[in-house]
C-alpha positions in Angstrom: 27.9 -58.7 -25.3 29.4 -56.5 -28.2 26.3 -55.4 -29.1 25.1 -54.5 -25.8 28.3 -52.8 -25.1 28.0 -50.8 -28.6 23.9 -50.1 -27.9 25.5 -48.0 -24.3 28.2 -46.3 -26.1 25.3 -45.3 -28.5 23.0 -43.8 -25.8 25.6 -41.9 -23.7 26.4 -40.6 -27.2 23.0 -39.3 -27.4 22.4 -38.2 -23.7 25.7 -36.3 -24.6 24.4 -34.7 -27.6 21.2 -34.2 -25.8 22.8 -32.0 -23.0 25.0 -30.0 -25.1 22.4 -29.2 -27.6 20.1 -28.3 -24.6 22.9 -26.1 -23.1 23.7 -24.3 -26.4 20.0 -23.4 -26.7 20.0 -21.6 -23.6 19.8 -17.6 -24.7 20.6 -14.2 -23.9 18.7 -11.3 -25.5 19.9 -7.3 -24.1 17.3 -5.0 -25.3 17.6 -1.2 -25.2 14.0 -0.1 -25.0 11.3 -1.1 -27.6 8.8 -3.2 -28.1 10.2 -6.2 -29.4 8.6 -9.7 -28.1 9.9 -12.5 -26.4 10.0 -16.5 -25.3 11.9 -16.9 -22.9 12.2 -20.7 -21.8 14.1 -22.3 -18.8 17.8 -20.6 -19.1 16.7 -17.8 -21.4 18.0 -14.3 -20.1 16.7 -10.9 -20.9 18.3 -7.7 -20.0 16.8 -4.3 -19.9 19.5 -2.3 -20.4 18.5 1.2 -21.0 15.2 2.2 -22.1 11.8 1.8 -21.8 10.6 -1.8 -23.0 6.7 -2.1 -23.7 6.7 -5.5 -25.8 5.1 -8.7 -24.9 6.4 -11.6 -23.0 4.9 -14.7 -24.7 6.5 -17.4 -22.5 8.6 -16.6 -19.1 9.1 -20.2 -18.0 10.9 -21.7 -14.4 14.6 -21.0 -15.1 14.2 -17.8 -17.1 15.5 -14.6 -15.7 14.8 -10.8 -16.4 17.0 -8.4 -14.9 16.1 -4.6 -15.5 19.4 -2.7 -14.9 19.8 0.9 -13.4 18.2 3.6 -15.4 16.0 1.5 -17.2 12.6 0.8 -17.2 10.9 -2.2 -17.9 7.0 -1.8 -19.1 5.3 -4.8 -21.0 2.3 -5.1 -22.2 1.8 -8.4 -20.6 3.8 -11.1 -19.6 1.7 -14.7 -20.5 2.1 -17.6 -17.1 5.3 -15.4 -15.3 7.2 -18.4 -13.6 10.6 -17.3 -13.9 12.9 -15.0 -12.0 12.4 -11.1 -12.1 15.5 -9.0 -10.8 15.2 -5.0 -10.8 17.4 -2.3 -10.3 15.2 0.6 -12.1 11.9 1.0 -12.8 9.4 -2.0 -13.2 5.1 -0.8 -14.1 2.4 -3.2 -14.6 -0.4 -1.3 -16.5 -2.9 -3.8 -16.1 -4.1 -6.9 -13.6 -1.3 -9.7 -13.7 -0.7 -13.0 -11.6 1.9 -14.8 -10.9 2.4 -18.7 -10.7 4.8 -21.1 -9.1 8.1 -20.7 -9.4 8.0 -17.4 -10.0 10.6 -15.0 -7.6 11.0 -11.1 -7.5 14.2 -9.3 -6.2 13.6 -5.4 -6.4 16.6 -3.5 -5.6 14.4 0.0 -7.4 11.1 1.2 -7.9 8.0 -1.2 -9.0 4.2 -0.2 -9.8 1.1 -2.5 -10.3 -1.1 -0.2 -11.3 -4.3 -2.7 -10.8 -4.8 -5.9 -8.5 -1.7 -8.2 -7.8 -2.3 -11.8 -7.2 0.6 -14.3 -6.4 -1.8 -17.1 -7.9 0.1 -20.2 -6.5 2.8 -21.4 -4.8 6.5 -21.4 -4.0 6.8 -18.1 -4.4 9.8 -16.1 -3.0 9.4 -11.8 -3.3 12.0 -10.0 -1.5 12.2 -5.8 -1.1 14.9 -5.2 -0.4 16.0 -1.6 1.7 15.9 1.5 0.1 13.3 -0.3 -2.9 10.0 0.8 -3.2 7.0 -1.6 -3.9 3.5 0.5 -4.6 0.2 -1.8 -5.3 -2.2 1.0 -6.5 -4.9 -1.6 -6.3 -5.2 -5.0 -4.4 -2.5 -7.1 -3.3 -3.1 -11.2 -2.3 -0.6 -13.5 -1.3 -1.1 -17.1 -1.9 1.3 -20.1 -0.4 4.5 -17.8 -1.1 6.5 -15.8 1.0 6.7 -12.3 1.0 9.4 -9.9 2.8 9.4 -6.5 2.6 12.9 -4.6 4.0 12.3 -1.6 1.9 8.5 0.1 1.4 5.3 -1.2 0.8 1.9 0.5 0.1 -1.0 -0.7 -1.7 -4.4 1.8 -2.7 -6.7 -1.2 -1.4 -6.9 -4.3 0.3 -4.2 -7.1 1.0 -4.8 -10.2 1.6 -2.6 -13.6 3.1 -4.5 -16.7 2.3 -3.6 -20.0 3.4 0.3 -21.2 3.6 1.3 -17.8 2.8 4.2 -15.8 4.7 4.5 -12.0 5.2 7.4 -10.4 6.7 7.1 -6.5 7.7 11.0 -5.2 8.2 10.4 -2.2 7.0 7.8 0.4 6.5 4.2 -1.2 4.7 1.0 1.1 4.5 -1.9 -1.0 3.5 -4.7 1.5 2.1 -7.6 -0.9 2.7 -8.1 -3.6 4.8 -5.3 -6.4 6.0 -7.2 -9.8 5.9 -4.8 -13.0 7.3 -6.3 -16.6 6.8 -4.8 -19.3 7.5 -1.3 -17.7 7.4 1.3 -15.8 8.9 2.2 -12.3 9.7 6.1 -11.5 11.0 5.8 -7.7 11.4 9.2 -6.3 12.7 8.5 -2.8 11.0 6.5 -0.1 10.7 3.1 -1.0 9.5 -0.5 0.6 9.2 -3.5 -0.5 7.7 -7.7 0.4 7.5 -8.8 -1.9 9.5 -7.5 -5.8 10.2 -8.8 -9.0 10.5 -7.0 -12.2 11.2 -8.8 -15.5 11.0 -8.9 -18.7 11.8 -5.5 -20.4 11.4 -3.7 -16.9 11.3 -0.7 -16.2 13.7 1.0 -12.5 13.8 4.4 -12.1 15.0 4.0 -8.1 16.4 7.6 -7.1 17.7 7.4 -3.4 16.4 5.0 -1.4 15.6 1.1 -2.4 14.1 -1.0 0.6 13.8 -4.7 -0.3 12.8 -6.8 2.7 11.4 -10.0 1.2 12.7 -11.2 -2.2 14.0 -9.2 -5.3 14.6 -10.8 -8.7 14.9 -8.7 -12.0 16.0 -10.1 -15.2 15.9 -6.3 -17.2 15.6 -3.6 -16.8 17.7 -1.5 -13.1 17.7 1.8 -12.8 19.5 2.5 -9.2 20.5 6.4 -7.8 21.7 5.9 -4.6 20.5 2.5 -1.7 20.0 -0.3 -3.0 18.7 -2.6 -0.7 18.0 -6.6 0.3 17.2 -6.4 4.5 16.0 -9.0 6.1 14.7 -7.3 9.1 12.9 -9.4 9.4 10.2 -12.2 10.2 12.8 -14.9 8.2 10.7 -13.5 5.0 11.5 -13.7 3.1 14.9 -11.1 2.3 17.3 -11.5 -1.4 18.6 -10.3 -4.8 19.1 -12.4 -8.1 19.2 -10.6 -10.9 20.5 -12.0 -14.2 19.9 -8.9 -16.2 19.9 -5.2 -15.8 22.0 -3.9 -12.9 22.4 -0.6 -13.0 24.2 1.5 -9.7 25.5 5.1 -10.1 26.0 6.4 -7.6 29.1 7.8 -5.1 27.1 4.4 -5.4 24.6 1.9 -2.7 24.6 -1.7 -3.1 23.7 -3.8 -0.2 22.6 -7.2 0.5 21.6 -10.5 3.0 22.6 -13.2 0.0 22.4 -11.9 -3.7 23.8 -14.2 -7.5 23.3 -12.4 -10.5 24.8 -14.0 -13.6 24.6 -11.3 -15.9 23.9 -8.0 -15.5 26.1 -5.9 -12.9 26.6 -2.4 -13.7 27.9 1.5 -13.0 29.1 2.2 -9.9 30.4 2.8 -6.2 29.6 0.4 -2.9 29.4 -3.0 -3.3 28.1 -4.3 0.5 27.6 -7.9 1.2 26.7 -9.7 4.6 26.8 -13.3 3.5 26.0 -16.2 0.6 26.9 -14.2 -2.4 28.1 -15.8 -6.2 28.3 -14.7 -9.4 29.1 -16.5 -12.9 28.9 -13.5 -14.8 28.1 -10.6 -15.6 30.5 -7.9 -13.4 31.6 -4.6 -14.2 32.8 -3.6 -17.3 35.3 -4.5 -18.1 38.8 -1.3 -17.2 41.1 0.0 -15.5 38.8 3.6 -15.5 40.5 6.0 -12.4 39.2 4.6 -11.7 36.0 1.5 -9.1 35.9 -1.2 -8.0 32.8 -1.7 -4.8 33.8 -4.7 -3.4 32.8 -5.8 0.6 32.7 -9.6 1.0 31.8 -10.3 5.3 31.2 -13.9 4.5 31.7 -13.4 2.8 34.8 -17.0 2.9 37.4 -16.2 -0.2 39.4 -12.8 -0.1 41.5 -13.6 -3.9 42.1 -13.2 -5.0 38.4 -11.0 -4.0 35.3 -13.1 -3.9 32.3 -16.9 -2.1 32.8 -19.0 -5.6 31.5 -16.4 -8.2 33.3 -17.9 -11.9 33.5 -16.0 -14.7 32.4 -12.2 -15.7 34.3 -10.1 -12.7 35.1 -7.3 -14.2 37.6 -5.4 -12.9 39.7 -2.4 -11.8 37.4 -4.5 -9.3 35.6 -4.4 -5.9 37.5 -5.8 -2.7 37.4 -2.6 0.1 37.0 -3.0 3.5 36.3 -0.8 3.5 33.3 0.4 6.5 31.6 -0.2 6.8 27.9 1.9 4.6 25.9 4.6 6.2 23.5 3.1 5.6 19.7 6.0 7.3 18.1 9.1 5.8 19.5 10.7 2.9 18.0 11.3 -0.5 19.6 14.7 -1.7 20.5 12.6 -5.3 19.6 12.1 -3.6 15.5 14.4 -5.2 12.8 17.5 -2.7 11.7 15.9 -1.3 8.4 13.3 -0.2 10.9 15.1 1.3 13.7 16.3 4.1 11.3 12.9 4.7 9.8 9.8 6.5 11.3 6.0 6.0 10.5 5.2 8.1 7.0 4.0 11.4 6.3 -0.5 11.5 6.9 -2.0 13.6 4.4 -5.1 14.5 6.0 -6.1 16.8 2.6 -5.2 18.7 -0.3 -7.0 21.2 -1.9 -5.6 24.3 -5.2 -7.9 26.9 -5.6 -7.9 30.2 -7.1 -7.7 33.3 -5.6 -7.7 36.6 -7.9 -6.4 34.3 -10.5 -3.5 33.1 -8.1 -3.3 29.3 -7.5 -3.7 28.7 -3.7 -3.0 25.4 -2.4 -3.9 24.1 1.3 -2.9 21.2 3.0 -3.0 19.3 6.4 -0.9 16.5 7.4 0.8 14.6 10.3 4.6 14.2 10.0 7.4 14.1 13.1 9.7 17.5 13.4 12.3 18.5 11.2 9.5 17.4 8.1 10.7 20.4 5.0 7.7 20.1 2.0 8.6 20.8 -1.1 6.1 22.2 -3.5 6.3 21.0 -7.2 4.6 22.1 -10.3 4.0 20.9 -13.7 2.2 21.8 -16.8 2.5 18.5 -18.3 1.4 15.9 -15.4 4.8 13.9 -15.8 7.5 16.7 -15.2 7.4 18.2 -12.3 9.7 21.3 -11.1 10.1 22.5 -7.2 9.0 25.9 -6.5 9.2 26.7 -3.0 9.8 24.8 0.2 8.1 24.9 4.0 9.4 23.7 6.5 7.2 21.8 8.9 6.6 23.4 12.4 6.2 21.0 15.8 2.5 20.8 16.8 1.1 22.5 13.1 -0.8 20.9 10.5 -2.0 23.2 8.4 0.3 24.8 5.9 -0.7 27.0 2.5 1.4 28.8 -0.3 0.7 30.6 -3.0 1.8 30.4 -6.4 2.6 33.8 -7.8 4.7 33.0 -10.6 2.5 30.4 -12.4 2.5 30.6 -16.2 -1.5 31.2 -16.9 -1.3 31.0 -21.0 -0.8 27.4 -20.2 -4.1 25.9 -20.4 -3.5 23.4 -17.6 -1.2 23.3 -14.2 -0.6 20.5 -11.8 0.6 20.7 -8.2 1.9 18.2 -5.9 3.7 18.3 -2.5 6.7 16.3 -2.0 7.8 16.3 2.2 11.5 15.0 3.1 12.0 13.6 6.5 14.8 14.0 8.4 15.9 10.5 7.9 15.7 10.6 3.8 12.4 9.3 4.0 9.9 10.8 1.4 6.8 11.0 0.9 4.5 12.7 -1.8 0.9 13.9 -2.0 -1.6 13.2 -4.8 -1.5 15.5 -7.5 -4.3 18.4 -8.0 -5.0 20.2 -11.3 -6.4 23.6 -12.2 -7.0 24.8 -15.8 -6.7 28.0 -17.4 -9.8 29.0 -19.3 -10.1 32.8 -20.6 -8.2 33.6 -17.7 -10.4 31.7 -15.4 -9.6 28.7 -13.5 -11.5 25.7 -14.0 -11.9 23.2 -10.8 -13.3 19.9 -10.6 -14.1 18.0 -7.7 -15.3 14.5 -7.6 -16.9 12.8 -4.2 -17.2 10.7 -2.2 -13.3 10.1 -3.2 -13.0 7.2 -2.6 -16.0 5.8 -3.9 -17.6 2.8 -3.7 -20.7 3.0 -5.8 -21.7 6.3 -7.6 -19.5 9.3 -8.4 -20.7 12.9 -8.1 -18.3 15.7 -10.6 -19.2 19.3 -9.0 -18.3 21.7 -12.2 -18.0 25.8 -11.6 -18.9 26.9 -15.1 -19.0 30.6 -16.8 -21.7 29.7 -19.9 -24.0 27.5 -20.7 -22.3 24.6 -22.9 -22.0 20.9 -23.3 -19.3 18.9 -22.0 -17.8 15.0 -21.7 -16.7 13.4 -18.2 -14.4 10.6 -19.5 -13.4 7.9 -16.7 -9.6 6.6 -17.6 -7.6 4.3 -16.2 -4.3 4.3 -15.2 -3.6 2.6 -18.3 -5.3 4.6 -20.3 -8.2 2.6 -21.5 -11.4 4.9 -21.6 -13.8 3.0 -19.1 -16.7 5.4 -19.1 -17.9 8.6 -21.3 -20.4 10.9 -20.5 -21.8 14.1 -22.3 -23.9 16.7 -20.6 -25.6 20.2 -21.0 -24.4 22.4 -17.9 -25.7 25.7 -17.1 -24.2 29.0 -15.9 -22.7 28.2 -12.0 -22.3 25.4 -10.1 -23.1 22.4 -12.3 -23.1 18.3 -10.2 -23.1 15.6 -12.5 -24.2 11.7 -10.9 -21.9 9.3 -12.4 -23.8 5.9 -12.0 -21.9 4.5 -14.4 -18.8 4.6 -11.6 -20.8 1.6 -9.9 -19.6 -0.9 -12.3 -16.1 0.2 -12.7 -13.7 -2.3 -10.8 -11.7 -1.5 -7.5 -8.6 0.9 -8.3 -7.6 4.4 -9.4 -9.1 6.1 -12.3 -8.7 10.1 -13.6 -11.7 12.1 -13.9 -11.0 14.4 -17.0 -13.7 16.9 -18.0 -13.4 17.7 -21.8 -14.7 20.9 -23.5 -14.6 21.7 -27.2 -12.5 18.7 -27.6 -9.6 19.8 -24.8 -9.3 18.1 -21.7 -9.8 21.3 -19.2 -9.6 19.5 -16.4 -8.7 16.0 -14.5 -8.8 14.2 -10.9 -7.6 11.5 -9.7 -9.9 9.1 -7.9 -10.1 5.7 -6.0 -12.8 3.2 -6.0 -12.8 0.9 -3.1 
């Protein structure tokens, strides 16, 4: 018994030890900016206090935490199986593709950038953005079996993606470039949101309770829930304006349900205004026999038959489906149903264009865009690409798109000058343009142009040149890896180069800099879808 009594006194001992060695290794590193690399295991801490940190994080294991404070800006050149806790409050910029695995949690409180695809690899995940953060995918974004909220703003330069088990919640403002896909997962959207295009699967449900805005066609083959506008545009006039329905659609009373083109052949259900301006058919079932109080009412623009709704109409339309003649809904309001961070927002700035040219050697630049009253643009320059200064203001006019100004006062020894246009809504809401360049040479301005932008397969450069002389196109991206250089004899005029090599780069953004006698005389930026 004295043995066994001594042998427990010995193991607590050593459980004791155990715990307090354990604990004692747990660390806290504060960096200031560098590139110093880290491990950081379960308990480890690292704080970016000021500075810009571009080292390597060897090991980031469940139970580690980085926090980057105010002011500081947290860069790395890669972080090796992320599993632990990420908390910002400055500036976070992935320069390169990363994944993140289980475990793994983001709170942004400041301003994040993945410059290339995005992958939440595995799940539990938990991401929150919070209000006032901004969360910009320059690339592709995929969620997988994690949870995603968004209170703040979200865009991405491609396509995002919700695979199975995964959860995304729209408070806020998210602009999806390319095209929404939802499998096998879940969409709460109690914000403003936009995408090109949308399709949700089998297995997908959407929660619409504010407002979904589709640029171009919307497929369902699940089941979507819709309190709010949900809505097929076509504003960028190449794409099409329609909604397939091959699952359950369900309209609330206060819902609304927009589109040009409209397929059912699933079910459409509930209540509410269904508003369509183009070919209409149905060979699914609509609505419920009797019907009682509640009413789909139906308006059809394209309307031949009085004795039907849609123009093909087979299938089950009962009795509670109507024909109305509904006025057109309101796409700008804001829902009383929309989440708060919403309520006090408004759908962003649409840059339809823009253009700097030269003009008896004065930089002109031309823009169109869509933005709600009170909208004041602010035009910046820069001769250095990174610091820009504001030069001149517009303010927006109700009902006007087009807006130009002139540059009078640019500094033409510089060899190079970039413009952007930064527009302030009324609410504090901003929103900036892409940046064009124009480059001095002997007094003459050189312009680039690259198209189709954005490209899919093959890039054409169009290059205005004075003399006959050879020149490089060098593809960069965003990190500044050189993915493609290309040397060519151009003639006097208008030169247009084919870039096939521009086939093989991957999807994101990439600058186009043409390069003369060793000196970059001239860059775009471009997106490959």
């Amino acid at each position: 018994m004295k043995c066994n009594s001594t042998l427990r006194n010995l193991i607590a001992f050593t459980i004791a030890l155990t715990g307090s060695t354990l604990a004692n290794a747990q660390r806290t590193f504060v960096d200031n900016g560098g590139s110093t690399s880290y491990n950081l295991a379960a308990g480890d801490s690292l704080i970016i206090r000021t500075g810009v940190y571009q080292g390597w994080i060897g090991q980031f294991d469940n139970g580690a935490k980085i926090t980057v404070a105010a002011g500081a800006s947290f860069q790395p050149s890669g972080i090796n199986n992320p599993r632990g806790a990420l908390k910002n409050l400055g500036t976070v910029r992935f320069n390169g593709w990363i994944g993140t695995n289980g475990g793994f949690s983001l709170e942004n409180y400041g301003n994040m950038t993945f410059t290339q695809g995005m992958a939440l690899n595995e799940g539990p995940q938990s991401w929150i953005n919070y209000f006032g953060a901004t969360m910009r995918f320059e690339s592709t974004f995929t969620i997988n079996a994690s949870t995603v909220v968004n209170r703040g703003t979200l865009t991405t330069g491609g396509d995002m993606t919700l695979n199975s088990n995964a959860t995304f919640t729209n408070n806020n403002r998210a602009t999806i470039t390319g095209t929404f896909n939802v499998n096998g997962s879940t969409f709460n959207n109690a914000g403003k949101f936009k995408a090109n295009g949308a399709a949700f699967n089998s297995g997908a449900v959407l929660n619409n309770s504010c407002g979904l805005a589709i640029d171009g066609p919307i497929t369902n083959s699940s089941n979507l829930y819709n309190n709010g506008l949900f809505w097929s545009t076509a504003a960028r006039g190449n794409s099409t304006s329609k909604i397939s329905n091959w699952g359950t659609l369900t309209n609330s009373s206060t819902g609304v349900i927009k589109s040009v083109d409209f397929v059912n052949s699933g079910t459409l259900a509930g209540t509410g205004s269904w508003y369509f301006t183009g070919q209409t058919e149905n060979t699914g079932t609509v609505g419920v026999n009797g019907g009682g109080a509640d009413k789909m009412n139906f308006f059809d623009a394209t309307r031949t038959n009085s004795s039907q709704i849609f123009d093909v109409q087979y299938g089950n339309v009962y009795s509670s489906a109507k024909w109305a003649n509904l006025a057109p809904p309101d796409t700008t309001g804001t829902q009383s149903s929309c989440a708060s961070e919403a309520r006090s927002t408004i759908l962003p700035v649409k840059w339809d264009f823009f253009t700097a040219t030269l003009t008896e050697n004065t930089p002109v630049l031309t823009w169109s865009s869509e933005q709600t009253p009170g909208t004041v643009f602010s035009i910046q320059r820069s001769y250095d690409a990174a610091n820009f200064t504001t030069i001149g203001s517009i303010n927006s006019i109700e009902g006007v798109k087009n807006y130009k100004f002139e540059d009078k006062q640019v500094n033409t020894n510089n060899r190079a000058v970039y413009y952007r246009i930064r527009a302030v809504e009324t609410t504090g809401e901003i929103s900036v343009s892409d940046t064009r360049s124009l480059s001095f040479v002997n007094k003459t301005v050189v312009n680039v142009q690259a198209a189709p932008n954005p490209f899919t397969s093959q890039l054409n450069i169009t290059y205005n040149s004075t003399v006959r002389e050879k020149i490089s196109i060098r593809i960069v991206s965003m990190n500044g890896a050189v993915m493609s250089n290309k040397t060519v004899n151009v003639t006097t005029g208008n030169n247009t180069i084919a870039i096939t090599e521009a086939a093989s780069l991957t999807k994101g953004i990439y600058l186009v800099q043409l390069i003369s006698e060793n000196t970059v005389i001239s860059s775009e930026r471009v997106v490959k879808q």
